[in-house]
N, C-alpha and C positions, 0 to 999 in steps of 0.2 A: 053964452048960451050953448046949451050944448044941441048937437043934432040928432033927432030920433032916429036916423037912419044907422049911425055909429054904433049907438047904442046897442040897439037889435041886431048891428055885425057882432058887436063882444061878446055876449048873450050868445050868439051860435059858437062862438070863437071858444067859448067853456065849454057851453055842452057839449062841443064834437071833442075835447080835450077829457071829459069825464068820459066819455062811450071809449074812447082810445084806452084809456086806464084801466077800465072794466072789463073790457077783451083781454090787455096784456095780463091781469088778473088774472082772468081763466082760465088764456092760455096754457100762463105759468101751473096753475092747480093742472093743467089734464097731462104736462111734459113732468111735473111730481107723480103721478099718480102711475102713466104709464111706465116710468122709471122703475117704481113699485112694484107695481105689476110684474116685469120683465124678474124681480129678485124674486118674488114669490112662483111663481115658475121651477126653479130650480128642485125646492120641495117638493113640489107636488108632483111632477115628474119622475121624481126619485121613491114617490109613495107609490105611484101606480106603479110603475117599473116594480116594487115590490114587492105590490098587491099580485101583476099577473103572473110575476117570473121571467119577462120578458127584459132582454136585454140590462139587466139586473146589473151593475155595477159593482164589480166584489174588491173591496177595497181588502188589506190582507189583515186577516182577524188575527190579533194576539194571542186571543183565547186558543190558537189554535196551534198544537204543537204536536211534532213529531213522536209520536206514543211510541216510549219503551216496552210494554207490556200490555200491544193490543190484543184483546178477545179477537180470532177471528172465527166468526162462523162457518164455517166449513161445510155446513148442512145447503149450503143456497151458494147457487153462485146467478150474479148480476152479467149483463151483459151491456157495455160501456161501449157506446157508438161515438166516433169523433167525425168533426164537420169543420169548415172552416172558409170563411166569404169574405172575400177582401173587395173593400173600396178603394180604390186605388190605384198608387204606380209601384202594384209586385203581383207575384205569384205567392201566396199561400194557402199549406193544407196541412193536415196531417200525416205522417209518417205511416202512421198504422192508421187501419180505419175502425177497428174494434177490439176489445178486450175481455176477458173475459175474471172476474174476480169475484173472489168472498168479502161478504162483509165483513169491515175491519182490515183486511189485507192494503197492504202499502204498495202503491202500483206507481208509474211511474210511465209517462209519454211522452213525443216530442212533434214540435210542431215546427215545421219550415216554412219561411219568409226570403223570398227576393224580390229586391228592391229592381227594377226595370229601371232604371232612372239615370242620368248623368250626373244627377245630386241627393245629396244628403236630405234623408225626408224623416220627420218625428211623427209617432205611430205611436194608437192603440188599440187594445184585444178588450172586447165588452163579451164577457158569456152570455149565454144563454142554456137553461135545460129545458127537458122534454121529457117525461112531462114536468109542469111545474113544482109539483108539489115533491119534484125528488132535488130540486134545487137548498133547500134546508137540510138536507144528510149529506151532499157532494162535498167533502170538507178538505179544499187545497190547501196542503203547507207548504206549498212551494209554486210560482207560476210567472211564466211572463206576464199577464195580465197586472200584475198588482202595479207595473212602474209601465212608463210609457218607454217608447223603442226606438234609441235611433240608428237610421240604418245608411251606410254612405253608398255613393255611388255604386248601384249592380252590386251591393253587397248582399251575399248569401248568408243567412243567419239560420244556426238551430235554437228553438227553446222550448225547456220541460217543464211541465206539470207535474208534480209530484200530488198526489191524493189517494185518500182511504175512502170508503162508501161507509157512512153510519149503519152498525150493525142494528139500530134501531128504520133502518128503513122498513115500510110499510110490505105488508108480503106478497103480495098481488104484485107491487112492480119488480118486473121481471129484465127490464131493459132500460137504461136511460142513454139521452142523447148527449152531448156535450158542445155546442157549438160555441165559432167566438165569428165574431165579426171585425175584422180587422182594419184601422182606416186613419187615417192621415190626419195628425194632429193642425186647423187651420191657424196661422200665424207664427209655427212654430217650425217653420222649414228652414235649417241652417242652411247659407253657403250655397244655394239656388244658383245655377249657372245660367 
């Protein structure tokens, strides 16, 4: 004979083994999902960044080469303000604080970094312009930004931006800004003392 009371233990002894399964089920779907989540991020980030002009990621365009035979306009000259905010362990800024150029003309700045540090730190430079919409004519052939930076201990580093102003900028803007934001690449610090 069996005992009802056994019985009615096995019977809870499943169901709380089903509830168990059902949870780790879900679990699993919401650590998928947020996983997900966290990759789709990257784009969307990268769209709005695009959308406003902020802090704009300029990876370095092919399409973009040193013209042997630029039109410059010479009728209009821009005036090219540089900035520069470091996160960080240094000192950077720019060299010059403004330029002055024609569209199309080939300009050419430099931006200084030291590293404050007893170690070797990996760094990068994110632009940004001002206004936004003069971010599609700033056209760099040349920049630290494009690679990341490493800089060793209290090391002093110069580095240039080479670029033209699309003579196709709009003619109201009369000034643009140039900022980078400079800052400390995480998990990628050599040789930390």
């Amino acid at each position: 004979m069996t005992d009802p009371q056994q019985g009615r233990a096995q019977d809870g002894g499943n169901f709380i083994r089903r509830l168990n399964l059902q949870m780790l089920g879900k679990l699993s779907l919401i650590v998928v999902l947020m996983f997900g989540f966290g990759y789709a991020l990257i784009p969307v980030y990268k769209a709005i960044c695009e959308l406003t002009g902020i802090n704009s990621v300029t990876p370095k365009d092919g399409t973009v080469k040193r013209p042997s035979n630029t039109q410059v306009d010479a009728s209009r000259t821009i005036t090219i303000e540089f900035d520069g905010n470091a996160q960080g362990p240094w000192r950077f800024r720019p060299t010059t604080a403004s330029v002055q150029v024609h569209p199309g003309q080939m300009s050419q700045v430099v931006y200084e970094v030291v590293n404050k540090k007893n170690y070797a730190v990996v760094a990068q430079a994110i632009p940004s312009y001002a206004p936004s919409q003069a971010a599609g004519f700033f056209k760099k052939v040349e920049c630290f930004c494009f690679n990341q930076q490493t800089l060793g201990p209290n090391e002093a580093k110069q580095m240039q931006v080479v670029f033209y102003i699309d003579p196709a900028l709009p003619k109201d803007v009369k000034t643009i800004t140039l900022s980078y934001t400079f800052f400390e690449v995480p998990g990628l610090t050599p040789g930390k003392v």
